[in-house]
Structures are given as C-alpha cells and as structure tokens.
C-alpha positions in Angstrom: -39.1 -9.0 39.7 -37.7 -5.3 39.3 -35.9 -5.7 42.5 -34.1 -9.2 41.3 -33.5 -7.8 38.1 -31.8 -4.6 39.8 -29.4 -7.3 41.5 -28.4 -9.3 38.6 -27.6 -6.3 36.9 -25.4 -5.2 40.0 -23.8 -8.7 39.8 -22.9 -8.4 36.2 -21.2 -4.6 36.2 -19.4 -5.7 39.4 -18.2 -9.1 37.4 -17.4 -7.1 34.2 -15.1 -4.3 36.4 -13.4 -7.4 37.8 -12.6 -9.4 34.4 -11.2 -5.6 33.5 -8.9 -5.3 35.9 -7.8 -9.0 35.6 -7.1 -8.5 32.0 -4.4 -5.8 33.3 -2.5 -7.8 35.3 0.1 -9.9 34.6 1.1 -13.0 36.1 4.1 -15.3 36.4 3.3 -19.4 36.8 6.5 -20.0 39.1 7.8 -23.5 40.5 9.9 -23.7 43.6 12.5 -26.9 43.9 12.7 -27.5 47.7 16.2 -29.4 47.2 17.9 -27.0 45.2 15.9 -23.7 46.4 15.4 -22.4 42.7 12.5 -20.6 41.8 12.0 -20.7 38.0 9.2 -18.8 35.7 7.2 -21.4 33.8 5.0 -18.9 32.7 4.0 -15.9 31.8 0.4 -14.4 31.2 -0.4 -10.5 30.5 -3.8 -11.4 32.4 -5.1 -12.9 35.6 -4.5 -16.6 36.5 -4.4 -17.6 39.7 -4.2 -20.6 42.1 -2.3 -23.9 40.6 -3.0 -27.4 41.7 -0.8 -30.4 40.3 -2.3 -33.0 39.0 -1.7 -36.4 40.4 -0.1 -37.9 37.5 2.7 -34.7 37.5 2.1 -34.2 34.1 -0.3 -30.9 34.7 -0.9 -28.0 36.4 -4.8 -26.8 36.7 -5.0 -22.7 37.5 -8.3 -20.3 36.9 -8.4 -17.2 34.5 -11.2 -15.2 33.9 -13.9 -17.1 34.9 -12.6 -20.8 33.7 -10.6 -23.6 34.4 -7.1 -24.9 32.4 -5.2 -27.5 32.4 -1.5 -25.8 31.9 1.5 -28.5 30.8 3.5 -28.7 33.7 6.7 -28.6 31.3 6.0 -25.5 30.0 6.0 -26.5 26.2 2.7 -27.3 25.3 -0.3 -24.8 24.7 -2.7 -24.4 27.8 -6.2 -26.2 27.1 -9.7 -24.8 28.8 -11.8 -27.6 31.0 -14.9 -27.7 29.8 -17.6 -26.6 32.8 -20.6 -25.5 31.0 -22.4 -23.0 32.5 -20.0 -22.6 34.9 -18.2 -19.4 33.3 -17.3 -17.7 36.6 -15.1 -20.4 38.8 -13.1 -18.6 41.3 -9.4 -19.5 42.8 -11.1 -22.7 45.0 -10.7 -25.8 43.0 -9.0 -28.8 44.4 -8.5 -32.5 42.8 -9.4 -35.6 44.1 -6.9 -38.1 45.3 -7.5 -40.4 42.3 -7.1 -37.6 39.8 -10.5 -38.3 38.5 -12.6 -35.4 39.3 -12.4 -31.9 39.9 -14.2 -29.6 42.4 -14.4 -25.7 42.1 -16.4 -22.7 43.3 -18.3 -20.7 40.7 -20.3 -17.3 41.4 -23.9 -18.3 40.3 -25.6 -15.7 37.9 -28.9 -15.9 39.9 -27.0 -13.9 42.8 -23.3 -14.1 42.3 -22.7 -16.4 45.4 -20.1 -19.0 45.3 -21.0 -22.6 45.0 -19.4 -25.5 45.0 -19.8 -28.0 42.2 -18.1 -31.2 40.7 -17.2 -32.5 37.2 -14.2 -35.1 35.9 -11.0 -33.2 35.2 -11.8 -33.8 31.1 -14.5 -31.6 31.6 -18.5 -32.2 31.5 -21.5 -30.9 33.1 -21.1 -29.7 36.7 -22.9 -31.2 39.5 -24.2 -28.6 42.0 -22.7 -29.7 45.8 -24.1 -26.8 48.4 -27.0 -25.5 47.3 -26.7 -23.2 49.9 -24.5 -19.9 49.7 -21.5 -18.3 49.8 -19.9 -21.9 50.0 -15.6 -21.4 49.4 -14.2 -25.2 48.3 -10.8 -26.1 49.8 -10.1 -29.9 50.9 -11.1 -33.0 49.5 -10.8 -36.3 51.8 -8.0 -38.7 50.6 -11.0 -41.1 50.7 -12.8 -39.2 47.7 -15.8 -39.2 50.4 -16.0 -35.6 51.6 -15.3 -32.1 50.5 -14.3 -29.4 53.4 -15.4 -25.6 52.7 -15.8 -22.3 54.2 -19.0 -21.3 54.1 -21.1 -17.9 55.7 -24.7 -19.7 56.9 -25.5 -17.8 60.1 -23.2 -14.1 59.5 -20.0 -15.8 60.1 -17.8 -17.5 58.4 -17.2 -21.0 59.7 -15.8 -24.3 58.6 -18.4 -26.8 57.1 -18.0 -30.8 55.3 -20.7 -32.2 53.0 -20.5 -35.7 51.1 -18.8 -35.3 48.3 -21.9 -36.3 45.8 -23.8 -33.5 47.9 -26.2 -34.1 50.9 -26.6 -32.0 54.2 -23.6 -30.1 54.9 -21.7 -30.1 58.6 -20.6 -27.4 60.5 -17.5 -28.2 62.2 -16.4 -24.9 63.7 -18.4 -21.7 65.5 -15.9 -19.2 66.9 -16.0 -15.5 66.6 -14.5 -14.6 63.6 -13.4 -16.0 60.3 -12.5 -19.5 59.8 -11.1 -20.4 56.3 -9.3 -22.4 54.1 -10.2 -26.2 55.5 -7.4 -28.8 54.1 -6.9 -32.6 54.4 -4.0 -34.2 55.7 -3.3 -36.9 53.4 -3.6 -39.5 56.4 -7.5 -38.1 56.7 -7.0 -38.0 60.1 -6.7 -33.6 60.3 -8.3 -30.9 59.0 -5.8 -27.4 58.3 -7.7 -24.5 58.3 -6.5 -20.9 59.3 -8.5 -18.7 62.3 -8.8 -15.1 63.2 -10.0 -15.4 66.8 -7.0 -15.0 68.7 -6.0 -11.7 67.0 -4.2 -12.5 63.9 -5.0 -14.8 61.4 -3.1 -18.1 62.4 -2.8 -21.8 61.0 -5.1 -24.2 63.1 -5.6 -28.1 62.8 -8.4 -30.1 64.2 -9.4 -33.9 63.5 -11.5 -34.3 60.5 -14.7 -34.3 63.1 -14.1 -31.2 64.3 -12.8 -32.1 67.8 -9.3 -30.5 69.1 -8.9 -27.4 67.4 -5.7 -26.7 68.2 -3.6 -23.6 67.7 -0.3 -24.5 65.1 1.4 -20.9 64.1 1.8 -17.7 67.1 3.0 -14.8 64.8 2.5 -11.9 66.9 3.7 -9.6 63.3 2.0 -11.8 60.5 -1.1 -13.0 59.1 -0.8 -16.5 58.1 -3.2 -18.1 55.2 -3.7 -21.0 53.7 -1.9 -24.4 54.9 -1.1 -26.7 52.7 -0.1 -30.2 53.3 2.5 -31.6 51.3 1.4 -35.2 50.0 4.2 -37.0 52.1 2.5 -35.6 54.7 5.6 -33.9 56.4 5.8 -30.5 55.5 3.1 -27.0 55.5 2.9 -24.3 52.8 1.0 -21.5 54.0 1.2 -17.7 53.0 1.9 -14.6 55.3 1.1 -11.2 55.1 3.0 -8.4 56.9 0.4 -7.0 59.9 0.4 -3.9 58.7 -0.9 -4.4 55.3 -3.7 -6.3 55.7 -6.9 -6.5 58.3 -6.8 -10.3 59.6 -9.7 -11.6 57.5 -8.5 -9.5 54.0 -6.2 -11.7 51.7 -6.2 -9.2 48.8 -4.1 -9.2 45.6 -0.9 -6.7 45.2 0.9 -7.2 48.4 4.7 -8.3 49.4 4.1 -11.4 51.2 5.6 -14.9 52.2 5.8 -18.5 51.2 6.2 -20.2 54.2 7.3 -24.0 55.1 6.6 -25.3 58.5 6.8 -29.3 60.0 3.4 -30.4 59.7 3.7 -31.6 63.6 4.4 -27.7 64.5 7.2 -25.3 64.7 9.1 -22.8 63.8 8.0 -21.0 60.5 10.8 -20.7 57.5 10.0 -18.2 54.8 11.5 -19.3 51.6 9.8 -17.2 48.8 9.3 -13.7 49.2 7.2 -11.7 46.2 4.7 -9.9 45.0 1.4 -11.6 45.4 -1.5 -12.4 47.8 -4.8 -13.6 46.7 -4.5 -16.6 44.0 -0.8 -16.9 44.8 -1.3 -20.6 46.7 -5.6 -19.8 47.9 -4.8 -24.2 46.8 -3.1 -26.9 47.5 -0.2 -26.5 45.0 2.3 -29.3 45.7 3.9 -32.0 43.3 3.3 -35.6 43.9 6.1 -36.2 44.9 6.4 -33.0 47.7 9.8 -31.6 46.3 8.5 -28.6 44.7 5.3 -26.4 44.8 3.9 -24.0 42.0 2.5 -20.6 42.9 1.6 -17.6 41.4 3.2 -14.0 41.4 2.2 -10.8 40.1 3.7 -8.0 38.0 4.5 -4.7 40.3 
C-alpha cells in the first residue's frame, strides 16, 4: 500500500509541474484556407490548448486544455464551453469524433497510475465509458463505420498499432516492427489505415489496409521526421507534420520546435510544406480538417 501510495503521489507532482508549465504558454487557434493560402488567428489563449478537431456539422472546433475537453465556436465570436467528462479531468491531445458527430473518444491519464486510456462519451458530454482497459493506450482513428477505434498502444515494450470495437472488447494488434508505430488514421473510404513508423530510420508516413496487411512505405525524407497523417474527408489530400532531423530523436514529438505543415496526395508523392511555425506536440497530434477539406485548424505556440 506504501509503495502505491508512493506512485500516485509521483503521478500527481509530475501532473501538477505539467498544468504549471501549460499555464505559461500561450497559444494561437489558427485556420489555414487551402484556396486562398491565408492563415488567420481565431484565437488566442495565454495557456495550453492543443489539438483541434472540427466537428461534422462545421459549426465547432473541439481542442483540450488543462486536463478537459471544449467545444470552441468555429467563428470565433462565441465563448468557449467545457464538455462535460466526469472523472475524466486529465484527457490528453488524442480525441477524435465519430463520423456521425455523435460521440466523442479521448485519452485520459488514469489517477490509479497515470496511464492513458481510452474512453467514450456523446459530444454534449456524460459519463465516460472505459474502451482499453489495458495501458498506455494513445486514441487516433475512428472507422467511418462508427465500428472500430485505432490506437497506439505499448503492450509487450513497444509501441505498436492496435484496433478494438468501438463499444470495447479485445483489442487487435495490427503491427510488430522494431520501433515506434503511432498515430493510426482512417481513410474515410475505411479501406486504409495512416499511421507513421520509425523503423526505417526516420519517422515516416506509412498506410496499410484496415487489417493490417500491406504496410507500405508513403513519405522518404532522408532530412525530416514526419508525424501525424491526416486524411482530408474528400479523401484526396494528407496533413501530416515535420520536424527538422536535427531537432528531434525519431520517436520525440515535443512542444517548442520550428516545424512543418505538410500536404501530400493521399495516393503518394511529393511533400509540399505550406505552414511553417512554431509548434510540435498538440499542433495537429488530430485529425483537424473541415467538412468540407478546404481548410484545416492547428495550433501554434508563442516563442
């Protein structure tokens, strides 16, 4: 009992230094028009926030902040609103909507050891339904069907990439290579699976059908660590974010670094930065598109 004690009390200085520092940083809420190439400030916060999805209705934008969830008026004009998640006070930058804009998922750090789970709730808000018992589980894709959610997940001292059904069940591991495997995304066709792979060097963009089969190599940056892909709803187009070589070991995706917002065809090709800034992890850790794939939101960080 001593010795569990000992750890929660670990967990909560480590959680309290972290809500410190987030409190110190400020962040800009920033939309980027593809056909015009404008990048305009919706907001500004003197604290943390971090990964924006778009709701389906292109009304809302849903980002995280110290420890919850809010639904942010995709205008601008209106006054941000908290999602109610219960007990869930420590949700991280991994929450993703389903296709009907129903229901949200999202990771939260459990007080009983501070992993990450994954757990479910409607986007208005209500008690959270525990997904992966298991842990650390990191949520990133949800099936266009509304059937299955696709996470990252360490289970055997690796990270690999793992499904579940989405009302919970036993989990499927869907990739085992050396190294980390991340950030597991839907095409909206259901067909693919985006994720991004450290074990040919660098961090790269992979795909792989929804089963696991094919994993194919999509992004060869021999200078550039590549995170993230996300696919625009059209289907057409990939966001994903780079980091310089130098500045970051290929499984780190830290805060406070100059990186890229990247746009790439979703069949492969050549890479086209179009946002350069101040940023890193919670700038796009989601799938941040608009319905209607003409802009994306992202997040940038004070200097």
């Amino acid at each position: 009992m001593r010795q569990f004690n000992l750890i929660l009390w670990s967990a909560a200085l480590l959680f309290s230094a972290a809500q410190a520092q987030e409190n110190k940083t400020v962040s800009r809420l920033e939309i980027y028009d593809l056909e015009t190439g404008a990048r305009r400030v919706l907001k500004e916060y003197p604290y943390l926030i971090e990964a924006p999805n778009w709701t389906v209705d292109g009304k809302y934008l849903v980002c995280n902040s110290r420890g919850r969830l809010y639904r942010i008026d995709a205008d601008g004009r209106s006054p941000d609103v908290e999602i109610p998640t219960g007990f869930a006070d420590r949700c991280n930058n991994d929450h993703v909507l389903s296709a009907d804009g129903r229901l949200l998922a999202f990771s939260h750090g459990t007080r009983e050891d501070g992993k990450s789970r994954i757990y479910t709730l409607p986007l208005s808000g209500g008690t959270p339904a525990l997904i992966t018992p298991l842990a650390p589980s990191y949520l990133h894709g949800w099936s266009p069907d509304g059937e299955t959610l696709a996470y990252c997940a360490d289970r055997n001292g690796n990270y690999d990439v793992y499904t579940i059904p989405a009302g919970g069940g036993v989990e499927t591991r869907l990739t085992d290579a050396p190294g980390l495997d991340d950030g597991p995304e839907y095409s909206p066709c259901g067909r693919f699976l985006w994720f991004n792979s450290a074990r040919s060097g660098l961090m790269q963009l992979w795909r792989m059908k929804a089963n696991g089969e094919e994993q194919t190599q999509m992004t060869f940056d021999d200078d550039r660590n590549s995170w993230f892909p996300h696919v625009s709803p059209d289907g057409e187009k990939i966001l994903f974010i780079r980091y310089r070589k130098d500045d970051v070991a290929p499984g780190d995706h830290p805060r406070g670094k100059h990186v890229e917002l990247c746009l790439m065809p979703a069949e492969g090709g050549a890479p086209q930065t179009v946002v350069r800034l101040f940023g890193g992890q919670g700038t796009v850790n989601v799938n941040s598109w608009s319905p209607d794939s003409k802009r994306f939101a992202f997040v940038s960080y004070a200097e």
